[in-house]
PDB file of N, CA, C and O in Angstrom:
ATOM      1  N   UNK A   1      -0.645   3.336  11.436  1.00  0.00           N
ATOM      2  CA  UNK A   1      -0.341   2.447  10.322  1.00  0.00           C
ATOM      3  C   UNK A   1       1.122   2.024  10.397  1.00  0.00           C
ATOM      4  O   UNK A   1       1.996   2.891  10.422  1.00  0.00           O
ATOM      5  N   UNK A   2       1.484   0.473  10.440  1.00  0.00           N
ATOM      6  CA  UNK A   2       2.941   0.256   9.969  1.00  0.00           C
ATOM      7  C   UNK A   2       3.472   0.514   9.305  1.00  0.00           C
ATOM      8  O   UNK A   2       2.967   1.024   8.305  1.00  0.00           O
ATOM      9  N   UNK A   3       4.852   0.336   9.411  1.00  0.00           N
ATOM     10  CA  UNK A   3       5.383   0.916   8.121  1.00  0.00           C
ATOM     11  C   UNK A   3       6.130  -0.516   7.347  1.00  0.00           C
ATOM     12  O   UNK A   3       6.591  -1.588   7.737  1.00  0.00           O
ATOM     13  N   UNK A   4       6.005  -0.069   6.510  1.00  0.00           N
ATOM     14  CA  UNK A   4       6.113  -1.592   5.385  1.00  0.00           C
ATOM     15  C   UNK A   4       8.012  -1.813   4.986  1.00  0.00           C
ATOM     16  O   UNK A   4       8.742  -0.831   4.854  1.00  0.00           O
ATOM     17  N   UNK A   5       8.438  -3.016   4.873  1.00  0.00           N
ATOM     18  CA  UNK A   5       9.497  -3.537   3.859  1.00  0.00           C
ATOM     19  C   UNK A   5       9.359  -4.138   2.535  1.00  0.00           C
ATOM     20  O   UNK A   5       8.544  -5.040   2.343  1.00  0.00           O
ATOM     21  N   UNK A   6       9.996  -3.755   1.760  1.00  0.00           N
ATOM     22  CA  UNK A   6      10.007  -4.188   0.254  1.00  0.00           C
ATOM     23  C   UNK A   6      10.648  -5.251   0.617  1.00  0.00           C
ATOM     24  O   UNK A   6      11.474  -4.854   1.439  1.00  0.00           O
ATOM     25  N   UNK A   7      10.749  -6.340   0.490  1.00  0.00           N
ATOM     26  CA  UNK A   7      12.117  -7.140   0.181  1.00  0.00           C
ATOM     27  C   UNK A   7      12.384  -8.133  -1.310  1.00  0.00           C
ATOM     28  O   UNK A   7      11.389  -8.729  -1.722  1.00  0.00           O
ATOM     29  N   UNK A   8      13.073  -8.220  -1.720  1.00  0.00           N
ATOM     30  CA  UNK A   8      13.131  -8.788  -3.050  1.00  0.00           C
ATOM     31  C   UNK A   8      14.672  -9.697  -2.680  1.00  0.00           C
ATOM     32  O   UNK A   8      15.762  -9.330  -2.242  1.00  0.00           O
ATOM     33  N   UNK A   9      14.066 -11.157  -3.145  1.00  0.00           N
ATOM     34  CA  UNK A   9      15.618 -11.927  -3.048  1.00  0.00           C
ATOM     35  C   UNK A   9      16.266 -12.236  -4.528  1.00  0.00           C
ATOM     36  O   UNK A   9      15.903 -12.919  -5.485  1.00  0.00           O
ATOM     37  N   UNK A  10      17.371 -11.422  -4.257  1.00  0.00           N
ATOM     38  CA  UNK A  10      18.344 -11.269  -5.704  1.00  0.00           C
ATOM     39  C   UNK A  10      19.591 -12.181  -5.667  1.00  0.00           C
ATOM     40  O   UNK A  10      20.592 -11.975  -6.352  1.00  0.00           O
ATOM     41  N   UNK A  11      19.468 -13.006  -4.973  1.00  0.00           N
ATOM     42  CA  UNK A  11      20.680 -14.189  -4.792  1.00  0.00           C
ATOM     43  C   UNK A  11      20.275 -15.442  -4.214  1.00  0.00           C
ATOM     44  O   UNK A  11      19.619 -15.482  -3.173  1.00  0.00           O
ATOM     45  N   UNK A  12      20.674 -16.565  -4.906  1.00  0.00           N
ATOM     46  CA  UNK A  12      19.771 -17.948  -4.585  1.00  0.00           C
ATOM     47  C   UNK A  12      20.155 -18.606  -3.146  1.00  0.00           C
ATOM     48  O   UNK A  12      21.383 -18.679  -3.178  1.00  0.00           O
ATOM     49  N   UNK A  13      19.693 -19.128  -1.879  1.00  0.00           N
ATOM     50  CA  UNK A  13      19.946 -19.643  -0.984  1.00  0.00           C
ATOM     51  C   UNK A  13      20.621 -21.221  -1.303  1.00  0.00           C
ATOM     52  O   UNK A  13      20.789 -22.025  -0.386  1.00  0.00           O
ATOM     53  N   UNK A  14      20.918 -21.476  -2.497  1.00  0.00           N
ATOM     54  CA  UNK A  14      21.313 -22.727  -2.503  1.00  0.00           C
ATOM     55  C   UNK A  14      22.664 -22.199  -1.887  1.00  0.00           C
ATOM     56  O   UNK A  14      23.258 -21.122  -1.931  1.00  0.00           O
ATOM     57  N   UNK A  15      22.900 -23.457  -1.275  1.00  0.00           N
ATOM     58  CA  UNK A  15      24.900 -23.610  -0.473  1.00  0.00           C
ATOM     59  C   UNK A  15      24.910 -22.827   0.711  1.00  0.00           C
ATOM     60  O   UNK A  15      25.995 -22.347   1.040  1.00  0.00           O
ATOM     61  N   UNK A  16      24.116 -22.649   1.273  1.00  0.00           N
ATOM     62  CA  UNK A  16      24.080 -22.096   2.246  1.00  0.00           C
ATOM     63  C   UNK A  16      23.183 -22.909   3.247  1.00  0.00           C
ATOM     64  O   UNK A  16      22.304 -23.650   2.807  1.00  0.00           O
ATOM     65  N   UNK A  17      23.400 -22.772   4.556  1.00  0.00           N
ATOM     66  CA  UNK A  17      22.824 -23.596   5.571  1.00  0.00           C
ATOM     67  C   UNK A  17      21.128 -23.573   5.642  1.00  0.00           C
ATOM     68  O   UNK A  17      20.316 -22.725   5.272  1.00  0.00           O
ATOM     69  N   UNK A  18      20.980 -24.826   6.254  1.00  0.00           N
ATOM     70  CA  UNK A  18      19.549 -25.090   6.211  1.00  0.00           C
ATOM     71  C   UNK A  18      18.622 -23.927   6.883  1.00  0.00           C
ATOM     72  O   UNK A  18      17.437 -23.651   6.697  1.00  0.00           O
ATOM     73  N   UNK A  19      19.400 -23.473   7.551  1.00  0.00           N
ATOM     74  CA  UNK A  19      17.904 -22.564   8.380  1.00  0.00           C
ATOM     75  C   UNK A  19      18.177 -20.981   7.299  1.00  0.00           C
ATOM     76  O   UNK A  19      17.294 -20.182   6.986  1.00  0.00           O
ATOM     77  N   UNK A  20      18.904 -20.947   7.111  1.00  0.00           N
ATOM     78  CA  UNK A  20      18.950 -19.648   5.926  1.00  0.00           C
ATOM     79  C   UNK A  20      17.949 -19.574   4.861  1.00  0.00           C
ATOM     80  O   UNK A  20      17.482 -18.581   4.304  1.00  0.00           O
ATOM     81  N   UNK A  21      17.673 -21.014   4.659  1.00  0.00           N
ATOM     82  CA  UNK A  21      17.074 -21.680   3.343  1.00  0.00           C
ATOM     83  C   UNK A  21      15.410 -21.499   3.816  1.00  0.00           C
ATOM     84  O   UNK A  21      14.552 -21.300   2.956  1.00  0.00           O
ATOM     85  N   UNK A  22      15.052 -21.598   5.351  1.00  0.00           N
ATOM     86  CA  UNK A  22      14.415 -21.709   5.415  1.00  0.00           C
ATOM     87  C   UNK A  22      13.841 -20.369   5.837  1.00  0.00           C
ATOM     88  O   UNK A  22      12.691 -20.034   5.554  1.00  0.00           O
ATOM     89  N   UNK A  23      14.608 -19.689   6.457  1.00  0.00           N
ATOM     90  CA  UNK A  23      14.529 -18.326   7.097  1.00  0.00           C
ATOM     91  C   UNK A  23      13.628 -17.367   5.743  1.00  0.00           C
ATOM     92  O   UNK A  23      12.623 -16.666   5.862  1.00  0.00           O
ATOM     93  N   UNK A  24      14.651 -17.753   4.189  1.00  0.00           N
ATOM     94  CA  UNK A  24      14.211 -17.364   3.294  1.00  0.00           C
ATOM     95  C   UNK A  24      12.666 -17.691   3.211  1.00  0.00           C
ATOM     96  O   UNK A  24      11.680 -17.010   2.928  1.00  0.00           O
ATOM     97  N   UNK A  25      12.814 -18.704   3.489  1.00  0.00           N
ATOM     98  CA  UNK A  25      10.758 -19.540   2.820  1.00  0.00           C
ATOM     99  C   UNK A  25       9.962 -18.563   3.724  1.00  0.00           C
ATOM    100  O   UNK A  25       9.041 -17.859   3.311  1.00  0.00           O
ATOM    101  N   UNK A  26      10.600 -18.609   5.528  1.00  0.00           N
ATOM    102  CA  UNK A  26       9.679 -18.245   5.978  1.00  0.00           C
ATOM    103  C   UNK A  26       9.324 -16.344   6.195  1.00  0.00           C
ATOM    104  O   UNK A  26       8.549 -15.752   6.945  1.00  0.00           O
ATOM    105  N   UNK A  27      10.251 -15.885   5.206  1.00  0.00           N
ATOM    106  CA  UNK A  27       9.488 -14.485   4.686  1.00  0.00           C
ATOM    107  C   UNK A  27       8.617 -14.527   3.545  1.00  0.00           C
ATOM    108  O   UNK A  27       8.147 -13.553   2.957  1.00  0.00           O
ATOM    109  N   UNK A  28       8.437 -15.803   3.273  1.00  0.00           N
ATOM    110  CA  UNK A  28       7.508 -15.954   2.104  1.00  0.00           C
ATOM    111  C   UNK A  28       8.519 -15.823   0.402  1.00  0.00           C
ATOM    112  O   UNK A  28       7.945 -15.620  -0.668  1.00  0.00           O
ATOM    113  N   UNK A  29       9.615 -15.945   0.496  1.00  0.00           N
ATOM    114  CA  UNK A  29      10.169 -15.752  -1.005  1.00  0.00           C
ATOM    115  C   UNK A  29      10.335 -17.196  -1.196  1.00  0.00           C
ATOM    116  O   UNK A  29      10.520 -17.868  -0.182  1.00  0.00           O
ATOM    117  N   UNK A  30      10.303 -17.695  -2.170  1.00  0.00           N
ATOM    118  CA  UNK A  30      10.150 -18.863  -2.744  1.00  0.00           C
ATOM    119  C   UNK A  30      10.709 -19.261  -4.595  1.00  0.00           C
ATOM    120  O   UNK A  30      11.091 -20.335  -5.060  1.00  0.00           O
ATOM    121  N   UNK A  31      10.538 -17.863  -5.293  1.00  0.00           N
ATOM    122  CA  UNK A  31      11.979 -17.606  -6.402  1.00  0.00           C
ATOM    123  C   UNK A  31      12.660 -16.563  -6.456  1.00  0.00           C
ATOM    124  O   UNK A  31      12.276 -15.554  -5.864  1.00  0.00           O
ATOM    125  N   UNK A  32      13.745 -16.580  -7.134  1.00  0.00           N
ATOM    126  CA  UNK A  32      14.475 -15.666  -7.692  1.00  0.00           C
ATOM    127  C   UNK A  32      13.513 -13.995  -7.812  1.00  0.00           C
ATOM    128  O   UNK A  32      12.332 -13.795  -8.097  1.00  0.00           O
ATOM    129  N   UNK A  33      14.517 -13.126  -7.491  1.00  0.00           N
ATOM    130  CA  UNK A  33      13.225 -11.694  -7.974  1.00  0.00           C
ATOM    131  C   UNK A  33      11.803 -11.412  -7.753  1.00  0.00           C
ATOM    132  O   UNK A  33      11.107 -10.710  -8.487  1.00  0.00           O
ATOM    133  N   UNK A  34      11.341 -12.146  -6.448  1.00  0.00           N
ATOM    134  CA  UNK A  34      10.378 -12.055  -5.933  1.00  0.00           C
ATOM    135  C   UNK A  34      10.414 -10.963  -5.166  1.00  0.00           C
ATOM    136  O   UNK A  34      11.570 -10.818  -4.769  1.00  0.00           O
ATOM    137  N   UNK A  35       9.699 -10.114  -4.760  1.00  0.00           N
ATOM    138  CA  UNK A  35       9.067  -9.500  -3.799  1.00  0.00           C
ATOM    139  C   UNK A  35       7.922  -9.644  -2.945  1.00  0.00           C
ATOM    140  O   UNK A  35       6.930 -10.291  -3.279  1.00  0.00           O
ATOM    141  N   UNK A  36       8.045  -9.058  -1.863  1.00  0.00           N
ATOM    142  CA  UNK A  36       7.041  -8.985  -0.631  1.00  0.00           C
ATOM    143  C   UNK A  36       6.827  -7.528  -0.137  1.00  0.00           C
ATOM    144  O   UNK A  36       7.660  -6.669  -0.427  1.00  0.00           O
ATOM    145  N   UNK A  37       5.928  -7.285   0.470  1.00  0.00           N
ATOM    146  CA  UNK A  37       6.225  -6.229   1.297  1.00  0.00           C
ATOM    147  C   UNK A  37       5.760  -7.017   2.572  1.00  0.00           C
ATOM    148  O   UNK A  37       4.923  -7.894   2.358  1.00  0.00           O
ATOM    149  N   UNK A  38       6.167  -6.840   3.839  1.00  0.00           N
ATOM    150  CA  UNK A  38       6.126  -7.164   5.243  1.00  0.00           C
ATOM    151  C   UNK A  38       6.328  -5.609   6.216  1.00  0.00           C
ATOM    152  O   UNK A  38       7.042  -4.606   6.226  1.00  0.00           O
ATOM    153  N   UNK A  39       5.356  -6.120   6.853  1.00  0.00           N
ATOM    154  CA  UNK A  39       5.533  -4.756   8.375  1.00  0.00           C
ATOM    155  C   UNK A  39       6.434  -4.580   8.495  1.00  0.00           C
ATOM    156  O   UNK A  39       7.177  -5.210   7.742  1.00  0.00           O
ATOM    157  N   UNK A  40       7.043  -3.696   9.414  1.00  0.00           N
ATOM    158  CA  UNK A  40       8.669  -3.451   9.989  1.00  0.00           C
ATOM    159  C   UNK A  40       8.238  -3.221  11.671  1.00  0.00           C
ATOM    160  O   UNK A  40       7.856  -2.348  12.449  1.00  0.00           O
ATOM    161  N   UNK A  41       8.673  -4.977  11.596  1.00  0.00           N
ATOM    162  CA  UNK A  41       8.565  -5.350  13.268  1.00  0.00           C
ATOM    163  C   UNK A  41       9.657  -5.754  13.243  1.00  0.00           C
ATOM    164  O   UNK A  41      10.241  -6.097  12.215  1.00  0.00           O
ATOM    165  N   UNK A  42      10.251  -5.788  14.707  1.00  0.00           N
ATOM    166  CA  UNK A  42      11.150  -6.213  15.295  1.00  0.00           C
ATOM    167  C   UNK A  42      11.655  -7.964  14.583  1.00  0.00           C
ATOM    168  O   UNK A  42      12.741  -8.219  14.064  1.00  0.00           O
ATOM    169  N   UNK A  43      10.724  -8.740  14.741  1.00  0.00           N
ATOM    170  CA  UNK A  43      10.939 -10.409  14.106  1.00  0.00           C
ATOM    171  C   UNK A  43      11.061 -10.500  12.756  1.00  0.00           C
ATOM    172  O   UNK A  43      11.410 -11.643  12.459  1.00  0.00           O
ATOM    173  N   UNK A  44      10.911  -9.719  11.705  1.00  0.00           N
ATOM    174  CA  UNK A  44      10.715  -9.139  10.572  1.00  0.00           C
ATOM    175  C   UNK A  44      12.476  -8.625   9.924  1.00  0.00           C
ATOM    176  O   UNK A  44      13.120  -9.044   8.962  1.00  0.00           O
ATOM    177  N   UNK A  45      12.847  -7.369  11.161  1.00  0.00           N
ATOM    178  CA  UNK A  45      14.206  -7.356  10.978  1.00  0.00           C
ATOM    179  C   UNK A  45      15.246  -8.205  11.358  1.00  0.00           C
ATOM    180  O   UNK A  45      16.366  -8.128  10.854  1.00  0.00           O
ATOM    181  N   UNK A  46      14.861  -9.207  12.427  1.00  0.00           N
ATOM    182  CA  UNK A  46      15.875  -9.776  12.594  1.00  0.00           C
ATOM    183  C   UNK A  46      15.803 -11.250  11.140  1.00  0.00           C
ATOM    184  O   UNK A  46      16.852 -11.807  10.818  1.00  0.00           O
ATOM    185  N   UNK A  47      14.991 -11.485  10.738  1.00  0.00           N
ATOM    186  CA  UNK A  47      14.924 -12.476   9.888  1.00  0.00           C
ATOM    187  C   UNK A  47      15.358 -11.768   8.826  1.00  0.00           C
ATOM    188  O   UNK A  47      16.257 -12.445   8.327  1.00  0.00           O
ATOM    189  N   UNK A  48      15.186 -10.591   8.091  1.00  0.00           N
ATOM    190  CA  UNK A  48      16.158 -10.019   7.577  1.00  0.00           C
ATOM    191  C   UNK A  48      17.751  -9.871   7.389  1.00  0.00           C
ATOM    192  O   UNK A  48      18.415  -9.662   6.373  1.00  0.00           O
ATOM    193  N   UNK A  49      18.071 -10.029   8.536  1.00  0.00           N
ATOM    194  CA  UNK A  49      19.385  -9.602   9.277  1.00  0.00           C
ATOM    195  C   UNK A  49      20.097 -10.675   9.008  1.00  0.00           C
ATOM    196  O   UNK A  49      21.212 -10.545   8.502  1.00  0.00           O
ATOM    197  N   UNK A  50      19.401 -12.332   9.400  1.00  0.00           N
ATOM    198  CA  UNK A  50      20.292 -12.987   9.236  1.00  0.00           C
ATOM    199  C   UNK A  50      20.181 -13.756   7.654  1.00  0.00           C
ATOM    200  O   UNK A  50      20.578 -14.886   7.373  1.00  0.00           O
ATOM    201  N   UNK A  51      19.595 -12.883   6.857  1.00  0.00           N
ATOM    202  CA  UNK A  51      19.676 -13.558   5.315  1.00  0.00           C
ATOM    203  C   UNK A  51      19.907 -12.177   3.915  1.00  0.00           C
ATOM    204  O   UNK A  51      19.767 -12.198   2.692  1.00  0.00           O
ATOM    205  N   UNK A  52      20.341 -11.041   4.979  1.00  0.00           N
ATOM    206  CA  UNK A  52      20.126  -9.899   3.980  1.00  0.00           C
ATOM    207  C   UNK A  52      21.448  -9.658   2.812  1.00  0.00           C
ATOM    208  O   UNK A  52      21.427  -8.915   1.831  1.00  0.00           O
ATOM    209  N   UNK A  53      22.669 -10.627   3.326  1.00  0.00           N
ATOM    210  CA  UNK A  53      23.327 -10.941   1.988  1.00  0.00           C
ATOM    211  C   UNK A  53      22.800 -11.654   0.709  1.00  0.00           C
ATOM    212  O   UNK A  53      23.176 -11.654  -0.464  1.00  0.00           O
ATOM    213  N   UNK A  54      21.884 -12.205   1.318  1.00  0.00           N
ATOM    214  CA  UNK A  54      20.821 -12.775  -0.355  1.00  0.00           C
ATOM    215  C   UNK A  54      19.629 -12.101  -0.647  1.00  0.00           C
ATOM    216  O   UNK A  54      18.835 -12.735  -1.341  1.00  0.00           O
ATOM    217  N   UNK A  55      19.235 -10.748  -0.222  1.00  0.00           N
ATOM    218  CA  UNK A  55      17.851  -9.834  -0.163  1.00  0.00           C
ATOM    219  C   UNK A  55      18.496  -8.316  -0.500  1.00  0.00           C
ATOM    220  O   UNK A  55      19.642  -7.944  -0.246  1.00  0.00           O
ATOM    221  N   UNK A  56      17.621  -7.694  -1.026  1.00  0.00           N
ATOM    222  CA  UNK A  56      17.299  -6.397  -1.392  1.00  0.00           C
ATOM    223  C   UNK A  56      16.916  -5.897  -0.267  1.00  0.00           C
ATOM    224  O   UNK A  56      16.967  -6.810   0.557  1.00  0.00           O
ATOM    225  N   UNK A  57      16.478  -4.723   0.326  1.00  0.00           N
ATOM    226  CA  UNK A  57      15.681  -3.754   0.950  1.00  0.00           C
ATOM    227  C   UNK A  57      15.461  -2.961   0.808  1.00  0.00           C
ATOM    228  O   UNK A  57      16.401  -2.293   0.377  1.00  0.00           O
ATOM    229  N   UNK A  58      14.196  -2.232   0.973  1.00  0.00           N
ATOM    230  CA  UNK A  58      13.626  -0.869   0.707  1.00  0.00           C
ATOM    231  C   UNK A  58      12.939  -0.471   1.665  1.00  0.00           C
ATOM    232  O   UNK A  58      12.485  -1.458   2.243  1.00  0.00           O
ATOM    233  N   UNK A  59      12.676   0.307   2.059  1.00  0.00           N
ATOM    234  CA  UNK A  59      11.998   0.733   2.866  1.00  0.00           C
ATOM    235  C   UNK A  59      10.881   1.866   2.461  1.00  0.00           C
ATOM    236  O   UNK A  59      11.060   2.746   1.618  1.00  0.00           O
ATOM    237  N   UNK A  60       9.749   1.670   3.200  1.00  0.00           N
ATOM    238  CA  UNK A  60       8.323   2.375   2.397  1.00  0.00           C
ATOM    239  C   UNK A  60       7.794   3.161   3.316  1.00  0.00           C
ATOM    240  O   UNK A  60       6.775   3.804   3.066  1.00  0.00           O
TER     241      UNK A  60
END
């Protein structure tokens, strides 16, 4: 079984560059204080990585 990420975005991607904006969409967050949980794969952390000044993490 994988092991899962919480992620919750607690800071808005506005003013920040386009692929950040999108990086965000494409973990699936779309408002404020949303959460997800996602696998913990390799493509997973790095899309993390480059937006985790506007994200939460937890790990499950």
């Amino acid at each position: 079984m994988a092991k899962k990420i919480r992620v919750t975005l607690v800071k808005s991607p506005i003013g920040y560059e386009k692929s950040q904006k999108a990086t965000v969409r494409a973990l699936g967050l779309t408002k404020m204080s949303q959460s997800i949980e996602k696998d913990d794969t390799p493509a997973v952390r790095g899309m993390i990585a480059k937006v985790a000044h506007l994200l939460e993490i937890s790990e499950e």
